[in-house]
C-alpha positions in Angstrom: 0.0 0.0 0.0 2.7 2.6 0.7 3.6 2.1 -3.4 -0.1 3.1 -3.9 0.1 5.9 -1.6 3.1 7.4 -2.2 2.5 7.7 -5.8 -0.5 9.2 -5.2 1.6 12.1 -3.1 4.3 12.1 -6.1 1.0 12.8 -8.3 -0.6 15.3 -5.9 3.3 16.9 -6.0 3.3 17.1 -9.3 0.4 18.7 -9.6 0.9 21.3 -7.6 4.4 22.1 -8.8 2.4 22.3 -12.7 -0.4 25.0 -11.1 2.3 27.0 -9.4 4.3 27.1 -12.2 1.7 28.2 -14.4 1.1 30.6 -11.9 4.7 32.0 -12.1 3.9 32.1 -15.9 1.2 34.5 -15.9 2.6 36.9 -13.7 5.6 36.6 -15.4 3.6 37.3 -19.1 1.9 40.1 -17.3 4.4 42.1 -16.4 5.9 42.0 -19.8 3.0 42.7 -21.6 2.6 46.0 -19.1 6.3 46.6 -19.8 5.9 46.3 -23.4 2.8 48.5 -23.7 4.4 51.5 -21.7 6.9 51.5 -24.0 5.2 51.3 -27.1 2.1 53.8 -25.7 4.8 56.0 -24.7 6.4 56.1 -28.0 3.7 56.0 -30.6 2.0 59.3 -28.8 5.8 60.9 -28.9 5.2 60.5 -32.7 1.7 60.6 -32.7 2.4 64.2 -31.3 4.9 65.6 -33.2 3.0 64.7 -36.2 -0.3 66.4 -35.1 1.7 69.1 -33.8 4.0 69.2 -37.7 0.2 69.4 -39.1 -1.0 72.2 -37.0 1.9 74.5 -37.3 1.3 73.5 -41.6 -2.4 74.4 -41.3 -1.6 77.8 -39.5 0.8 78.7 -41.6 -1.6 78.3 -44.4 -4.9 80.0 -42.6 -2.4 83.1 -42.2 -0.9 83.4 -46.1 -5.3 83.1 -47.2 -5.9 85.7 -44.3 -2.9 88.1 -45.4 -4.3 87.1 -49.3 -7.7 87.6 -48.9 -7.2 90.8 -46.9 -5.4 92.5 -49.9 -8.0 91.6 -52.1 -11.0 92.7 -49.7 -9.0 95.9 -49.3 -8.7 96.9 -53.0 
């Protein structure tokens, strides 16, 4: 009986060591995954910015050469 039994602990053992490891895993994946999104969040609005910002200053630009040009030609 102590064959039966301590093969049934060496299962139980087993088992546990699999779920805790699995555990480990996860966490592990986790934190990566939140490590990796900071970083590629972080970045892509840095971009995301500078282009919006690149478009605005463009569009300004432009609003104030029609506003100088159409104030010449309402003036005349």
């Amino acid at each position: 009986m102590c064959v039966w039994s301590c093969s049934l602990a060496k299962v139980e053992r087993m088992k546990q060591a699999k779920s805790e490891a699995a555990t480990v895993v996860e966490k592990y994946k986790a934190e990566k995954e939140a490590e990796f999104k900071k970083k590629t969040s972080s970045s892509s609005l840095s971009a995301e910015n500078a282009a919006m910002t690149a478009e605005t200053d463009r569009e300004i630009a432009q609003m104030k050469m029609d506003f100088e040009k159409n104030k010449d030609v309402s003036g005349a």
